[in-house]
N, C-alpha and C positions, 0 to 999 in steps of 0.2 A: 362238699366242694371238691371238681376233681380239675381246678385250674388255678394256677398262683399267678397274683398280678402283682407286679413290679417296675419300678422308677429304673431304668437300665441306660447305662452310658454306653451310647455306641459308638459315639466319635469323641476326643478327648476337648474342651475348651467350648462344646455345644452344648443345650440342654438336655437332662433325661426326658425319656420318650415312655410315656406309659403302655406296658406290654402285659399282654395274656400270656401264661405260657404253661405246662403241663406241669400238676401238685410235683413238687422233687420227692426221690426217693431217699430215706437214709442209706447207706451202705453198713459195712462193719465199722460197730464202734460209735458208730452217731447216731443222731437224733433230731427228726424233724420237729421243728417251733413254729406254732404261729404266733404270728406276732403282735402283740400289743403293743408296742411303741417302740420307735428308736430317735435314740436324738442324733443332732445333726449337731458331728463336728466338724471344728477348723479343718483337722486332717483331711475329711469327705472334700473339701472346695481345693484343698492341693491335687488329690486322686482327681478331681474332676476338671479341673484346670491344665494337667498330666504337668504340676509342678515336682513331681515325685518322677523316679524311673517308672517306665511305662508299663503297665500287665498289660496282656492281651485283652482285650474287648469284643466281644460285650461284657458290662460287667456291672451288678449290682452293688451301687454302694452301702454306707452305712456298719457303725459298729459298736453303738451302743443298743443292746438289743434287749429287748425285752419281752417275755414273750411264757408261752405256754408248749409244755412238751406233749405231740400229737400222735409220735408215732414212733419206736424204737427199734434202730437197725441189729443186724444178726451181732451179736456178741455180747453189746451195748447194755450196761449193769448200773446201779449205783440210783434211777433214775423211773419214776412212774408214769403212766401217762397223765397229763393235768396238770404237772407238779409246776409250778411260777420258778423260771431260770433267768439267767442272763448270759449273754453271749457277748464275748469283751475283742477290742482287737488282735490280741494274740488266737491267732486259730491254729497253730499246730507248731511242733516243734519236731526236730529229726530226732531229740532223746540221744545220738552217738556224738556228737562234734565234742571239740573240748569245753565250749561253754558249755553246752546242755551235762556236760558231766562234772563241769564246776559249780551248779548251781548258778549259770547266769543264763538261763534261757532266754531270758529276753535279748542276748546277742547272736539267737543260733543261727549255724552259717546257711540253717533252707530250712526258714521258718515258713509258714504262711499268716497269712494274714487277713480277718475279715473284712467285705464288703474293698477288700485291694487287689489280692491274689486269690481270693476265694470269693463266694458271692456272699453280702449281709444283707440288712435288715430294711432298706426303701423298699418293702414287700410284704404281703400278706403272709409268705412264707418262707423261713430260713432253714438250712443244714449246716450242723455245726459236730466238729470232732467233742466228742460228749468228756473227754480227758481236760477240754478246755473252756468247761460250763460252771456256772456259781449258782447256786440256789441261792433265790431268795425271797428272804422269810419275811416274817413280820405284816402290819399292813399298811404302807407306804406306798399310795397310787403306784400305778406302772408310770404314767407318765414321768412321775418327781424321781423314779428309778433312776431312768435311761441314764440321764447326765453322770450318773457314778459309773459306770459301765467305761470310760473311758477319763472326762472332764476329772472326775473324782478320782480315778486311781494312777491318771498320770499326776494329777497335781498332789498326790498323795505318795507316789513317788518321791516326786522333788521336794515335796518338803523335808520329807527324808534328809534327803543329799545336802540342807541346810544345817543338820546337826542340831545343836541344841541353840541355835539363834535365838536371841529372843525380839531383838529388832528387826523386823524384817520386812523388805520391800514388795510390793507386787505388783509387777508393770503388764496393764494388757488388764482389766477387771473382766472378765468375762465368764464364760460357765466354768473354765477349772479355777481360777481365781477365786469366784464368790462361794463357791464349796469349801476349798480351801483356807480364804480367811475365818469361816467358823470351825474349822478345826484346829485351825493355831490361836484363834482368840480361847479356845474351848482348852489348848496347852499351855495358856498362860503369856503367850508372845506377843508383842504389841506390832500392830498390823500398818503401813504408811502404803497407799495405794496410789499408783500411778496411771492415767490413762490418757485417752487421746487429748491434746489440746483443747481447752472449750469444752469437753463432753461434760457438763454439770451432772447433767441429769445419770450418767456414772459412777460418778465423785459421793454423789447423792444415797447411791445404792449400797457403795463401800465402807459409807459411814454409816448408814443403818444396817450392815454386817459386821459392826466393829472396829472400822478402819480409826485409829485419832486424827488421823490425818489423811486429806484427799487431794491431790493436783496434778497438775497436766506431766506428761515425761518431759516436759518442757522445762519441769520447774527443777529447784534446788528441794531436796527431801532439807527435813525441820533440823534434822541430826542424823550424825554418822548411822549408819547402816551395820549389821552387823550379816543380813545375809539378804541379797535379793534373788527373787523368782522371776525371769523372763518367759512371757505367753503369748504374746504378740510374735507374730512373726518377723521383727524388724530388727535386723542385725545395728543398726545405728543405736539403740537401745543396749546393747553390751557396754559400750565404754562410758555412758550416760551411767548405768549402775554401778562400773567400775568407780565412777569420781563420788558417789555414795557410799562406798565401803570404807569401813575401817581396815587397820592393817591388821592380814589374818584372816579378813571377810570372805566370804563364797559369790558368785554370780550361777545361776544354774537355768542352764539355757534348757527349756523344755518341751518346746517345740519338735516336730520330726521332721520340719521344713523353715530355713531363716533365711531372709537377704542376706548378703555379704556384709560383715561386718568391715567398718572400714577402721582404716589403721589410725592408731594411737599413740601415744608417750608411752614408751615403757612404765616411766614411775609411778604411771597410773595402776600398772599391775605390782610393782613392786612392794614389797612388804607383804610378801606370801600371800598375797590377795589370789584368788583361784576365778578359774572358770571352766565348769564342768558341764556337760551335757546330760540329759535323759533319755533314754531310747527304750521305747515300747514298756514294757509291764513283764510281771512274773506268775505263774498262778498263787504263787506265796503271799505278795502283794494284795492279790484279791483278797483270798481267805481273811488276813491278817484285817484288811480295810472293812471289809463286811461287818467281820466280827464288832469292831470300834464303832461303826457306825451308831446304834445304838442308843449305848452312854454321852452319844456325844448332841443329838438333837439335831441333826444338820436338817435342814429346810433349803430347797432346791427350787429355782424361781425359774418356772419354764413357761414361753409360748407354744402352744399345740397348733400344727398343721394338720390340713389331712394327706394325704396319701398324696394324693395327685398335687398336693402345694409344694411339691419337694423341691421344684426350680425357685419357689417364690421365696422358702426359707433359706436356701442358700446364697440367694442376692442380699436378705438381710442381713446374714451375715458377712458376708463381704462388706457390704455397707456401712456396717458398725449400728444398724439400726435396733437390735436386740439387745434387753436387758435379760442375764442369766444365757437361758440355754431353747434354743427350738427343739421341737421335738415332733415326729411323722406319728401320726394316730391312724395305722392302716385299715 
């Protein structure tokens, strides 16, 4: 094959346009994929909606990638042709700012970023900095992959940032939600699921992933809260968690795009009640997620698209018409 075709956003708030366009070269340091699958996140419908500050365009979205290594640029070590990778949204980091030398890469001051600032994975074919690639092993479809590739390590992130919560909220059940509730049911933490008003057939899914409890963000949780996870993008959803927490509780906004939260009672945060944000991922993070994955059995509920259905899966998601995670079969 000496042409890659890809879903490319050319104008921002339009749909992608299917394009032919010439196989990419790796440079130094990277590695051409092709691609086996990518799923389709939340983030992908903010970059495509230009709810996010705007990259230039044209630009391929996609950032959960998965995929096959084709072709290895001048330098580029550690990595074979054939070998089964993943390609995550962190795609490069400067390595000199003070975070990248505090160990907090995920805040560097000129990161990039796949399928945002760099081109991903709505494509037969991707270039990725090979510094910021995950083998993976095991044999776990490509497709059941994708969704860890971002759903899984942001929501693997945040639960993190809960500490040793053992009650804990999850408002938004969606692909990083239902990854996530088996790994805290899987750490012993009792799981209270929140989702849109009416969605049963959500509610439904959260309790065959472990939830004890399912209802609308509308409702009252059963019992105090000791840490909720926000995934929905809807700012009105903060002080809704906030009135679920015990004193001392976390709220952990996880999203890289919210409405405005609107204002509140103080007393509602008081009693050292917190609320903290998640921003992007670390390669540590990976690593560390990979490895667990394993032991822990997770099972990933995904609709497959093809290639060319990339506008039809991201209207599902907007929609709220998807249980678990889409995912682009190039």
């Amino acid at each position: 094959m000496t042409v890659s075709r890809a879903m490319v956003l050319e104008r921002y708030g339009e749909p992608l346009a299917m394009r032919e366009r010439p196989l990419p070269k790796p440079g130094m340091n990277e590695i051409r994929v092709r691609v086996s699958a990518c799923g389709v996140c939340r983030t992908d419908l903010h970059v495509v909606d230009g709810e996010l500050p705007r990259a230039p365009l044209p630009l391929v979205p996609g950032h959960e990638i998965v995929g096959y290594v084709g072709k290895l640029g001048d330098g580029t070590r550690g990595f074979t042709v054939g070998e089964r990778v993943g390609i995550p949204w962190l795609g490069h980091t400067c390595g000199g700012c003070a975070y990248c030398q505090s160990g907090a890469e995920n805040l560097c001051d000129n990161p990039l970023f796949t399928g945002y600032t760099r081109d991903g994975g709505y494509a037969t074919h991707a270039i990725a900095d090979a510094h910021y690639v995950f083998r993976l092993e095991g044999d776990r479809p490509d497709p059941n992959l994708a969704p860890l590739l971002c759903a899984g390590l942001i929501g693997w992130r945040s639960l993190r940032a809960t500490g040793d919560a053992r009650r804990l909220g999850l408002f938004g059940f969606g692909a990083a939600a239902h990854i996530i509730a088996q790994v805290a049911r899987f750490e012993g933490r009792r799981i209270f699921a929140f989702t849109r008003p009416g969605d049963g057939e959500s509610q439904d899914f959260a309790r065959r992933l472990g939830a004890e409890w399912a209802g609308g963000s509308d409702e009252a949780a059963p019992e105090e809260l000791d840490a909720a996870i926000i995934y929905a993008p809807v700012g009105a959803l903060v002080p809704r968690a906030l009135r679920a927490l015990r004193k001392g509780g976390v709220v952990v906004c996880a999203g890289i795009h919210m409405s405005d939260i609107p204002a509140f009672p103080y007393e509602w945060l008081w009693g050292e009640r917190k609320i903290v944000s998640i921003a992007n991922l670390t390669r540590q993070d990976g690593e560390t997620f990979f490895k667990a994955i394993p032991a822990m059995d997770i099972h990933t509920t995904v609709t497959p698209y093809k290639l060319a259905e990339a506008n039809q899966a991201l209207d599902d998601l907007r929609q709220g018409r998807l249980v678990g995670a889409a995912v682009l079969i190039p």
